[in-house]
matplotlib code that plots the C-alpha trace (Angstrom):
import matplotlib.pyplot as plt

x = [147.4, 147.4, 144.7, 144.1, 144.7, 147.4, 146.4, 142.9, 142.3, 141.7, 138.9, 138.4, 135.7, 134.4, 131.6, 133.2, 134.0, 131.6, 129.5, 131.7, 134.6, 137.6, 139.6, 141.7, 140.2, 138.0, 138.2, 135.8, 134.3, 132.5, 132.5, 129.1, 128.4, 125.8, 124.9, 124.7, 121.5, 123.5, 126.8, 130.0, 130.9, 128.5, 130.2, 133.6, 131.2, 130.0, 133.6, 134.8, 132.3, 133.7, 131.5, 129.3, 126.0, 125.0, 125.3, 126.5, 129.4, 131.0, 134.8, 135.1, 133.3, 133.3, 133.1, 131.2, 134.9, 136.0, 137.9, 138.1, 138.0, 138.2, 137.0, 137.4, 139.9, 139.8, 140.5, 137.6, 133.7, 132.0, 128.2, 126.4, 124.6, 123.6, 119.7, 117.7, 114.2, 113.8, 110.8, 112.5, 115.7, 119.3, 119.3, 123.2, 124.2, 127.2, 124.8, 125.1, 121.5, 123.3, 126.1, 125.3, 126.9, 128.1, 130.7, 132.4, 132.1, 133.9, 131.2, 131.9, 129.8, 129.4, 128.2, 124.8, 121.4, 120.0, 118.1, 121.3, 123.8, 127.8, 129.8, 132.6, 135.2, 133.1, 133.0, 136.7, 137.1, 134.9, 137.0, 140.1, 138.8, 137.1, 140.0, 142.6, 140.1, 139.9, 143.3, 143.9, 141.7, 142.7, 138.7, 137.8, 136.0, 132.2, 128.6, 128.4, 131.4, 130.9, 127.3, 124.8, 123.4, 119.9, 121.0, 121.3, 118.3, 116.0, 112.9, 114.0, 117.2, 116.0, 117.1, 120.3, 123.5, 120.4, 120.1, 123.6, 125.4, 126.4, 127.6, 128.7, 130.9, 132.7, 133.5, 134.8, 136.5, 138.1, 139.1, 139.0, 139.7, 140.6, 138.3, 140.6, 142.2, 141.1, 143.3, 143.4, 146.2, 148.3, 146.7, 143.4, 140.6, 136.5, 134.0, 130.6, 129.8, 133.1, 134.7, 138.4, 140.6, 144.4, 146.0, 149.5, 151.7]
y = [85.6, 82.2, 80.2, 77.0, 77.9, 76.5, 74.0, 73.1, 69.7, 70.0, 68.2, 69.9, 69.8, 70.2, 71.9, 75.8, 78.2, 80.3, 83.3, 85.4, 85.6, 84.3, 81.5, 82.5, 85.6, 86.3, 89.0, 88.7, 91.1, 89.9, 86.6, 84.8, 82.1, 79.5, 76.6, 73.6, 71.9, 68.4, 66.8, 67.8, 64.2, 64.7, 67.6, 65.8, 62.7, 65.3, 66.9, 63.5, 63.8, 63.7, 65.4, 67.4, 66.0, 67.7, 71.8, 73.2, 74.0, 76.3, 77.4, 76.2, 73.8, 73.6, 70.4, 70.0, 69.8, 72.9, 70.7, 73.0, 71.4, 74.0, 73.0, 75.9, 77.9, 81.2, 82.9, 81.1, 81.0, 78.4, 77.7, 78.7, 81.8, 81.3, 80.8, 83.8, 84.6, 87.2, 88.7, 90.1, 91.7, 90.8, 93.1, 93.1, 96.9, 96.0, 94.4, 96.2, 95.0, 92.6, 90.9, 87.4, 87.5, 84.2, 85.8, 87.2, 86.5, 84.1, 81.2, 79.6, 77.0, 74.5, 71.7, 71.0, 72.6, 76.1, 75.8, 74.2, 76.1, 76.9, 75.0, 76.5, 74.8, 75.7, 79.4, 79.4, 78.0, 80.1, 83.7, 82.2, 81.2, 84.6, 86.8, 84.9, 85.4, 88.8, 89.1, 87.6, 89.8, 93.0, 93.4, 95.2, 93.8, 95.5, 94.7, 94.5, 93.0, 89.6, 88.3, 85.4, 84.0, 85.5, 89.0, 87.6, 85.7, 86.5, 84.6, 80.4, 81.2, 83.2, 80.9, 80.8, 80.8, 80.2, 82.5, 81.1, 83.2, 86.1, 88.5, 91.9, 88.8, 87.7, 91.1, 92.2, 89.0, 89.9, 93.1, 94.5, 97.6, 98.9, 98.6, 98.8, 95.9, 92.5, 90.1, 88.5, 90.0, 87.2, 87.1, 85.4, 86.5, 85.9, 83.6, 84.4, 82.3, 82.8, 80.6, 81.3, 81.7, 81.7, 83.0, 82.3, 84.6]
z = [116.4, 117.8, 116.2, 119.6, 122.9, 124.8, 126.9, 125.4, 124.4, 120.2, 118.3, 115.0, 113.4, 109.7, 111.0, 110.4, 108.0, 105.8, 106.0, 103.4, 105.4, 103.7, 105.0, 108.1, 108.0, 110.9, 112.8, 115.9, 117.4, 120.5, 122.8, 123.1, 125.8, 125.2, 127.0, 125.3, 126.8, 126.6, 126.7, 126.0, 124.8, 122.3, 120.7, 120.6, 118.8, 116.3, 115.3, 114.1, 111.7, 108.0, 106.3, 109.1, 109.6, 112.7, 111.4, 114.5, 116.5, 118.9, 119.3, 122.7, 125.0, 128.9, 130.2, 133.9, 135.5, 133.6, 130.9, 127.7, 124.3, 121.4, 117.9, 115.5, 115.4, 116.7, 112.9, 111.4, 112.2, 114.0, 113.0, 116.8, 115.6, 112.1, 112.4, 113.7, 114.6, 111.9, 112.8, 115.9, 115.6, 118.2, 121.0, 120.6, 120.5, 118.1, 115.4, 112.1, 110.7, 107.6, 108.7, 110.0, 113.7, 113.1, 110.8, 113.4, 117.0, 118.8, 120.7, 124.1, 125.5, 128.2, 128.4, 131.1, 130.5, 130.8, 134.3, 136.0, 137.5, 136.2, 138.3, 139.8, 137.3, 134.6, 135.6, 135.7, 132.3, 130.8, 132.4, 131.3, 127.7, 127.1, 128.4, 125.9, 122.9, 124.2, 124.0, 121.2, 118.8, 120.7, 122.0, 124.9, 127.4, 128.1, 128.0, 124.3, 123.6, 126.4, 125.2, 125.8, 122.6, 123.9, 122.6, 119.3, 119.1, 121.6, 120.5, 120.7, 122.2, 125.4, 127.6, 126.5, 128.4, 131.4, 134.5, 136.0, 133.8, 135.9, 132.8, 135.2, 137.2, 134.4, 133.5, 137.0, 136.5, 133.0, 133.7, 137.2, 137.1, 133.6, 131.0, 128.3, 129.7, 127.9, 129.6, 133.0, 134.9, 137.5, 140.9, 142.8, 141.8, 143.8, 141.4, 141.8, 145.1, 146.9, 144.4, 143.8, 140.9, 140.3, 137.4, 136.5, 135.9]

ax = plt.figure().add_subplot(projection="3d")
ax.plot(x, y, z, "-o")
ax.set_aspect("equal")
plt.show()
């Protein structure tokens, strides 16, 4: 498995690891997108943080232009999903009722605020960044397996990738027309809006 992705810019940070799995030894078993509700420059500020103050962090970030900065390896968890409402239980049809879902999914966020659109750059980046997870730890792509962090905590994180996220798109997007398939095949593909995207072959 390859633990960065090629061509993301790479800021790691201390801010990882934990929740019983052993070192280089997570195996993920959905994608969640989150929105950040700030700045992306914020989360590079954080990751340069020796020890972590700030106790959160995400595999990925989206930048506004689609730039993608990853800060945790892939293999390893990322602290996005460790606090819970526990009087209400996730909605995620994959939970197992004990296992802390930080512990083994993969988070992707970007960077703006929950009641502002996904640019088209951003929408882009997040497709190509959840199809090579995707690929990566051999998951195939469905509803239960692509997930906003409102289906893990559905109380204070409600909002949470916002209404802009378009899950059923980014599906279509992933895998077009085999569900088995969990990476993005070359061609042009239609973002939600008309948007295009290319895939290298």
């Amino acid at each position: 498995m390859n633990r960065w992705m090629p061509g993301a810019e790479r800021h790691e940070t201390a801010a990882q690891g934990g929740y019983g799995v052993p070192s280089r030894g997570m195996e993920a078993t959905a994608v969640v997108h989150h929105v950040m509700e700030g700045w992306l420059s914020t989360m590079v500020r954080w990751s340069e943080e020796r020890p972590a103050h700030h106790e959160a962090s995400y595999h990925f970030g989206i930048g506004m232009d689609g730039g993608i900065v990853q800060f945790v390896p892939i293999d390893t968890p990322a602290w996005h999903a460790g606090r819970r409402d526990d009087s209400v239980d996730p909605t995620w049809s994959l939970w197992d009722g004990a296992r802390n879902p930080g512990g083994h999914t993969v988070a992707v966020a970007r960077e703006g605020f929950h009641d502002k659109p996904w640019t088209p750059e951003q929408i882009d980046a997040a497709v190509r960044i959840t199809a090579w997870v995707m690929g990566e730890h051999e998951i195939a792509p469905y509803v239960a397996t692509l997930i906003g962090h409102y289906e893990l905590n559905p109380v204070t994180r409600a909002n949470d990738p916002g209404g802009g996220w378009d899950k059923a798109a980014m599906l279509e997007l992933i895998s077009p027309d085999e569900p088995e398939t969990s990476v993005l095949a070359p061609g042009d593909y239609t973002l939600p809006g008309g948007h295009r995207l290319h895939v290298q072959g």
